[in-house]
C-alpha positions in Angstrom: -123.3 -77.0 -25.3 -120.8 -74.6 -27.7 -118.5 -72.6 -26.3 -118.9 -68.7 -26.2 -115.9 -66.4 -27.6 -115.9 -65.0 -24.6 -114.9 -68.9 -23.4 -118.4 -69.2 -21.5 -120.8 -71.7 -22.2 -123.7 -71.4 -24.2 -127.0 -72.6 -21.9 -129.4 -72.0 -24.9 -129.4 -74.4 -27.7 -128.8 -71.7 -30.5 -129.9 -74.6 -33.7 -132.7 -76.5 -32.1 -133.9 -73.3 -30.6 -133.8 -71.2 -33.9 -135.5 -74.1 -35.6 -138.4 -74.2 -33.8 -138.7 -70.5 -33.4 -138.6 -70.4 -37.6 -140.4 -72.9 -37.9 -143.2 -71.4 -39.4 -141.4 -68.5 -41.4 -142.1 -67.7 -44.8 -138.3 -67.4 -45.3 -136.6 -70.2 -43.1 -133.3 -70.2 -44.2 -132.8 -66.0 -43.4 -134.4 -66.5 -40.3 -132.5 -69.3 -38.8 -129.5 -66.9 -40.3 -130.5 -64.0 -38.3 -131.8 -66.2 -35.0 -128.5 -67.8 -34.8 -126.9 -64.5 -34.8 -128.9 -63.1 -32.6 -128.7 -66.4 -30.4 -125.0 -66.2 -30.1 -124.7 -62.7 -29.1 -127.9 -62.6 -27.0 -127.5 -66.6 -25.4 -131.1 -66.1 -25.5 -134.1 -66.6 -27.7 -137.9 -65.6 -27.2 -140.4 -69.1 -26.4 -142.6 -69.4 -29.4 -142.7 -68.6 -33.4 -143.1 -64.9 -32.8 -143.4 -62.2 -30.6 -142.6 -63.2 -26.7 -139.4 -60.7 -27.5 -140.1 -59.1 -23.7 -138.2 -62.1 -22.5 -135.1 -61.5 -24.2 -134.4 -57.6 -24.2 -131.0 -58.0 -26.2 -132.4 -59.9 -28.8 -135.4 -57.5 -28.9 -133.4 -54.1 -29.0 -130.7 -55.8 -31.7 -131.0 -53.7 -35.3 -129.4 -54.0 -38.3 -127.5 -51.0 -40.0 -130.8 -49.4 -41.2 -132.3 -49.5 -37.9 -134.9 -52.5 -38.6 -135.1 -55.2 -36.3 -132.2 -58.2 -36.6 -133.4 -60.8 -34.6 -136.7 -62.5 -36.1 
């Protein structure tokens, strides 16, 4: 378990989650970039390869600066 800036602990598994969930990306190394990301600040990622995003609102609803979604 890593340690959250905020000093909380983590209870998702940010790399083996983000692994499997790019798994089958055509890009692996940008998602597992952006999943991470979105892991950290979310402590959350959606079960599956895709989609699923219903379960984790934050990491649904996070954008970049052009308004596209972050999280893959």
């Amino acid at each position: 378990m890593t340690t959250a800036p905020s000093g909380q602990a983590h209870a998702v598994d940010c790399g083996s989650a983000c692994s499997y969930r790019c798994s089958k990306s055509s890009r692996p190394n940008l998602c597992n970039r952006a999943c991470n990301t979105c892991c950290r600040r979310c402590d959350c990622v959606p079960p599956g390869t895709a989609g699923n995003e219903e379960v984790c609102p934050c990491y649904a609803n996070m954008t970049t600066h052009n308004g596209r979604h972050k999280c893959p």
